[in-house]
C-alpha positions, 0 to 999 in steps of 0.5 A: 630472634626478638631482635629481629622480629622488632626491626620487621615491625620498625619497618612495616611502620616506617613503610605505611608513614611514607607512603602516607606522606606520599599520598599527602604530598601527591607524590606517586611511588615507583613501580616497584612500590606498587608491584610489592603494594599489588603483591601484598594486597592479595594477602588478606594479612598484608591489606589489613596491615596497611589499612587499604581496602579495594574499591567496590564499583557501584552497580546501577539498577536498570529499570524495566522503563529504561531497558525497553527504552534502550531496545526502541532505541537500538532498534531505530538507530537500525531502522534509521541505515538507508539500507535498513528495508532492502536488507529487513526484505532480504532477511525475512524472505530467507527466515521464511524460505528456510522455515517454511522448507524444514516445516514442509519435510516435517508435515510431508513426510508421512503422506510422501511415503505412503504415497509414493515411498520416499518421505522426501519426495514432496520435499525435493519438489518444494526444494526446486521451486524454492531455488527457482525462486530464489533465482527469479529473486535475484533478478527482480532486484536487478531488474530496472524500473522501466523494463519492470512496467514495460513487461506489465503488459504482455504479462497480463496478456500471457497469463490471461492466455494461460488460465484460457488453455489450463481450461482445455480438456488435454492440455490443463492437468484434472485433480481434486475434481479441479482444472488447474495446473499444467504438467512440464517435465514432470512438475505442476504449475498453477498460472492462477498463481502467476497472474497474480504477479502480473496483476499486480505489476500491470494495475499498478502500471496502469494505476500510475500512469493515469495519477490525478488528484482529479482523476476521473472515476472512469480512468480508475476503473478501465479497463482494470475492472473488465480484466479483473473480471476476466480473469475471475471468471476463468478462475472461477471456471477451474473452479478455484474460489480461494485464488478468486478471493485473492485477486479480489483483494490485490484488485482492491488495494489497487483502487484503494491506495490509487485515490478511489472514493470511499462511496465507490469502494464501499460499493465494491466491497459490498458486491464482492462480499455478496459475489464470494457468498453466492459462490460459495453457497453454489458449490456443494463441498463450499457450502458444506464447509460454511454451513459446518462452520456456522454449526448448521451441519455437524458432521465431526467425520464430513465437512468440518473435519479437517477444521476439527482435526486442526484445532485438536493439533493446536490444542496438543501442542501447548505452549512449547510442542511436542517437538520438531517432527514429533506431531501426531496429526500427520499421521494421516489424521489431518488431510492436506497438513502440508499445505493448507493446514502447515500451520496447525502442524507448527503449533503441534510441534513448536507449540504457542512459541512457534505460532507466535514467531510465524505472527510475528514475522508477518507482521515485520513483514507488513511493517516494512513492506508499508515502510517501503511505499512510504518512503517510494517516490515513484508512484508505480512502486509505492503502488507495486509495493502496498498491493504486494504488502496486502495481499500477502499479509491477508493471505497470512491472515486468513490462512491462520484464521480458518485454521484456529477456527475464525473463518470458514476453510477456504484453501489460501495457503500460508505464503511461504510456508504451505507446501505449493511449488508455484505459490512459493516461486510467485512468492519470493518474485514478490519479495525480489520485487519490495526489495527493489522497490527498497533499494530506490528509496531516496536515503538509498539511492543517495548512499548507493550513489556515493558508494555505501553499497556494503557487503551484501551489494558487493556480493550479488553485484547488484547495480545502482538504482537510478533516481525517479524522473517523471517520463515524458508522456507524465510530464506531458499529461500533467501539462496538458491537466495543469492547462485544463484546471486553469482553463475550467476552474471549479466553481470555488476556485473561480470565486476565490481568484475572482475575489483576488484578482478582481478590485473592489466594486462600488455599490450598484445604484438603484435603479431611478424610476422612469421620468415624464419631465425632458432631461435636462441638457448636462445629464442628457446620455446619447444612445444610438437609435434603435428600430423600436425607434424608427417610427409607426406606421410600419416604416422600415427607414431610420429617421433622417434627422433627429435633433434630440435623443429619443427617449421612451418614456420622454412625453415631449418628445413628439413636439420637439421633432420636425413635422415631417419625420413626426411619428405617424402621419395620420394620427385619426388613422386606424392601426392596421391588423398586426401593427406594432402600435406600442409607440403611437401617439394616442392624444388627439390633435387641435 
C-alpha cells in the first residue's frame, strides 16, 4: 500500500516537470492533456497541486462622463439613418394615439356612465376619430406634393364655407351656450378644427409661391391677413376664443419663417395680444376666469374652480400616482377631465413620472418636426412643417400651463390626448403631413431611390418621393426678379458695380477763371454757335460768316468781326423795352 501511494506521487511530479518543460519550449499538449488539466482544474486539491490559478478578467470602471457619452453617441448614430425623422414622426403619433386613447377611458369613464350608462361611450366616439384618423394619416403620407398645394385652395374655401353655415340656426348644432359643431350620423364635428389644417396647407402655399429675399410687405400680407381675419371673425361669432388664439398662432408662424420684418411682427403681435384681451374681457365667464386668475375674484366655487380642482389633482398624485384608473378627481370633482383638464388626471394617476413623459414626447416632437424644416429643400414643405411643429407644440404648452396655474384657462386641448373627436383626426393629418415632409428630405429620397425603403415602406407600400424641382412659373418669377434686380439696383449695389466696372478717373481740373486777353491760336477750342450768339438787335438769323470763334467773355472780339455782321448797327441807338441787352457793346464809338 505505501508502495503504491509513493509511485502516485513520482507521477504527479514527473506529470507538472512536463508540462512545464511543454510550456517552456512552446509546445501545446494534446487534447487529452488538456481535458484531464480541465477536469482537475475543477478540483480545488488537484489546481493547488499543480500550482495553476484561473485568470480573473479585469473589470473596467465607466464613469458617469463616459456613460452619457456613449448614450450621445448611440443616440446620433439613430439620428444620422436617412429615415430617422419619418419613423421618430410614425412612432410618436401611435405613443400619443395609444396614450391619449387609455388616458380618455380613464378620465371618461365616471362622466360616460352617469350621463348615458356606459363608461365607454366617450371612449368608443374617440376610438372612431382615432381610426379615421389614422386613415387619413396613411394617405397624407402617400399624397404627392403638388396635389397636396393643389387642394390648398379649394380647402381654404370649403372650410370658410363651413364655419359660415355652422352659424345658421338649424344646420350648426347649440351646446355650452356655444355654435360650433354639426351633427352627422350621430357624431359632432367642429370645422373650426379643419380649418386649421387647410390654413395651414393654404399659407404655406401662398407663402412659398411669393419666396423673395426681396419680397415686398404687401406680398406677405395679401391676401393671407384679409382671410385670417375672416375666419377669426366667424370664429369669434360661435364664439370659440381658444380656436381664435390658434389661428393666430398658425398665421404667425407663417409670416415669421416666411421672412416677415421684425418691426411688422412685433406690430402684429402687439395687436393680437391687445385683440385676445379685449375678447376676453368682453365676455362675462372669460373675464370671470382672468379676473379669478389674477386673484381679483375669489370665488373657490365659480370661476376658479375648475383651475383649483385641478391643482388638488396634481398635488394628490405625488411623484408616482395613485395608479392607472385610481383618481379621485373624476368623480365629478373636476368638470371636463377628459378633456380640457386630461393632463391633471395624468399627474393624479401616473403621478410627476407621467407628466414628465407627456413633456417630453413633445418636446422630441418639437425637436423632429424643426428637424424635418431644416432638412426640407422645398419651401412650401419646410413652411408646411414649422407651422405644424408650432402650433402643436403651443397647444401643448398652453394646455399644461393653465392646468398647473401658469396662465388663465382657455380650453386648448392637449393634442392627441384631450378627449375631442375632430381635434384628434386634424391632428394626426398633421402628423401624415411631417411624415411626408420627412420622407422628402434629400438623405431620404437618395435612399428610397436606391432601394433602402426598409420594413415599414414595404409594409404600407408607400410610393418614392420625387425629388424637389422649382415648377414653372417659380423659375419664371425668379427670372423675371433676377432681371428687375440687375435692371434697378439698390443705391449700394450701384455704387459697388460702379467701383468695379468703371476704371480710374483722373482728377477733375479746376475750373480757370474767365480771360480778357484773345486766346491763343494752338489752344483755341471751336464750339458751334449758339442763338445767345446771334447778334443784338433782336435779330433772329445766325451770322453769315464768322471768322474766329466767338468767345463771351473775349473783349476783342467786337474788332475782329466784319463791319457788316458787327453786333448792333446802331450802337447811340436806345435799347428797346423788353430787349435782350446782355451782349451790347456798351463802349462809345470814334
Amino acid at each position: 500500500m505505501g508502495r503504491k501511494q509513493t509511485d502516485d506521487a513520482a507521477d504527479a511530479v514527473s506529470d507538472i516537470d512536463l508540462e512545464d518543460d511543454a510550456d517552456l519550449a512552446g509546445v501545446d499538449i494534446d487534447d487529452d492533456s488538456e481535458a484531464t488539466a480541465d477536469a482537475d482544474d475543477s478540483d480545488p486539491v488537484g489546481s493547488r497541486a499543480r500550482g495553476k490559478t484561473k485568470p480573473v478578467p479585469e473589470r473596467r470602471v465607466i464613469t458617469l462622463g463616459e456613460g452619457i457619452g456613449s448614450i450621445l453617441a448611440r443616440i446620433a448614430g439613430v439620428l444620422s439613418r436617412p429615415l430617422a425623422s419619418f419613423h421618430l414622426i410614425a412612432t410618436l403619433a401611435v405613443m400619443l394615439t395609444a396614450f391619449g386613447l387609455v388616458m380618455v377611458l380613464s378620465a371618461s369613464s365616471v362622466e360616460g356612465y352617469s350621463k348615458t350608462g356606459s363608461s365607454y361611450g366617450m371612449f368608443t366616439t374617440q376610438l372612431v376619430f382615432a381610426a379615421l384618423g389614422v386613415v387619413l394619416f396613411y394617405f397624407a403620407v402617400r399624397m404627392p406634393v403638388r396635389i397636396m398645394r393643389r387642394l390648398a385652395a379649394p380647402a381654404i374655401i370649403v372650410t370658410t364655407i363651413m364655419l359660415m353655415l355652422v352659424l345658421v340656426p338649424g344646420i350648426g348644432t347649440m351646446a355650452q351656450g356655444a355654435r360650433r359643431w354639426f351633427t352627422v350620423a350621430g357624431f359632432s364635428v367642429q370645422p373650426s378644427e379643419l380649418t386649421k389644417v387647410a390654413l395651414c396647407v393654404w399659407g404655406a402655399h401662398l407663402l412659398a409661391s411669393r419666396r423673395r429675399d426681396n419680397a415686398q410687405l404687401r406680398e406677405l400680407l395679401i391676401p393671407l391677413i384679409p382671410v385670417s381675419f375672416l375666419i377669426c371673425l366667424l370664429i369669434v361669432l360661435e364664439p370659440n376664443l381658444s380656436t381664435t388664439v390658434t389661428i393666430a398662432i398658425i398665421v404667425g408662424a407663417l409670416l415669421w419663417f416666411a421672412g416677415l420684418p421684425m418691426k411688422v411682427f412685433g406690430f402684429f403681435t402687439l395687436t393680437g395680444v391687445a385683440l385676445a384681451a379685449v375678447l376676453a374681457m368682453t365676455a362675462g365667464y372669460r373675464s370671470q376666469r382672468v379676473l379669478s386668475f389674477f386673484g381679483q375674484v375669489d370665488d373657490p366655487q365659480g370661476a376658479g374652480y375648475q383651475a383649483r380642482q385641478a391643482r388638488y389633482a396634481l398635488a394628490n398624485g405625488g411623484p408616482f400616482g395613485e395608479g392607472l384608473g385610481q383618481s379621485r378627481a373624476k368623480w365629478n370633482y373636476l368638470p371636463n377631465a377628459h378633456n380640457d383638464f386630461i393632463f391633471a388626471i395624468i399627474g393624479e394617476e401616473l403621478g410627476l413620472v407621467g407628466g414628465i413623459i407627456v413633456l417630453l414626447l413633445f418636446g422630441l416632437f418639437a425637436y423632429v418636426g424643426l428637424r424635418i424644416a431644416a432638412r426640407s429643400v422645398d419651401p412650401f414643405l419646410r413652411l408646411l412643417t414649422a407651422t405644424i411643429t408650432i402650433l402643436v407644440t403651443a397647444q401643448a404648452l398652453i394646455n399644461i400651463s393653465y392646468v398647473v396655474g401658469l396662465l388663465p384657462v382657455t380650453g386648448i386641448q392637449l393634442p392627441l390626448l384631450s378627449a375631442g373627436g375632430t381635434s384628434t383626426l386634424t391632428t394626426l393629418v398633421m402628423f401624415g403631413l411631417l411624415a411626408n415632409a420627412a420622407r422628402h428630405e434629400p438623405e431620404a429620397v437618395a435612399a428610397l431611390a436606391s432601394g433602402g425603403d426598409g420594413r415599414f415602406g414595404r409594409l404600407l407600400r408607400l410610393p418614392h418621393p420625387v425629388p424637389y424641382s422649382q415648377t414653372r412659373a417659380e423659375v419664371l418669377r425668379d427670372r423675371l426678379d433676377r432681371r428687375r434686380v440687375h435692371r434697378a439696383p439698390s443705391p449700394v449695389g450701384r455704387a459697388r458695380r460702379a467701383a468695379a466696372t468703371e476704371p480710374a478717373r483722373a482728377p477733375a481740373q479746376k475750373r480757370q477763371p474767365p480771360r480778357s486777353y484773345a486766346p491763343r491760336e494752338d489752344i483755341r477750342r471751336v464750339r458751334a454757335a449758339r442763338p445767345q450768339d446771334w447778334g443784338y438787335g433782336g435779330t433772329a438769323s445766325p451770322p453769315q460768316r464768322r471768322s474766329q470763334p466767338l468767345r463771351n467773355n473775349d473783349s476783342y472780339a467786337h474788332d475782329r468781326q466784319p463791319r457788316d455782321i458787327r453786333r448792333g448797327s446802331n450802337p447811340s441807338a436806345r435799347p428797346v423795352h423788353g430787349e435782350d441787352n446782355r451782349y451790347r457793346d456798351q463802349r462809345p464809338r470814334r
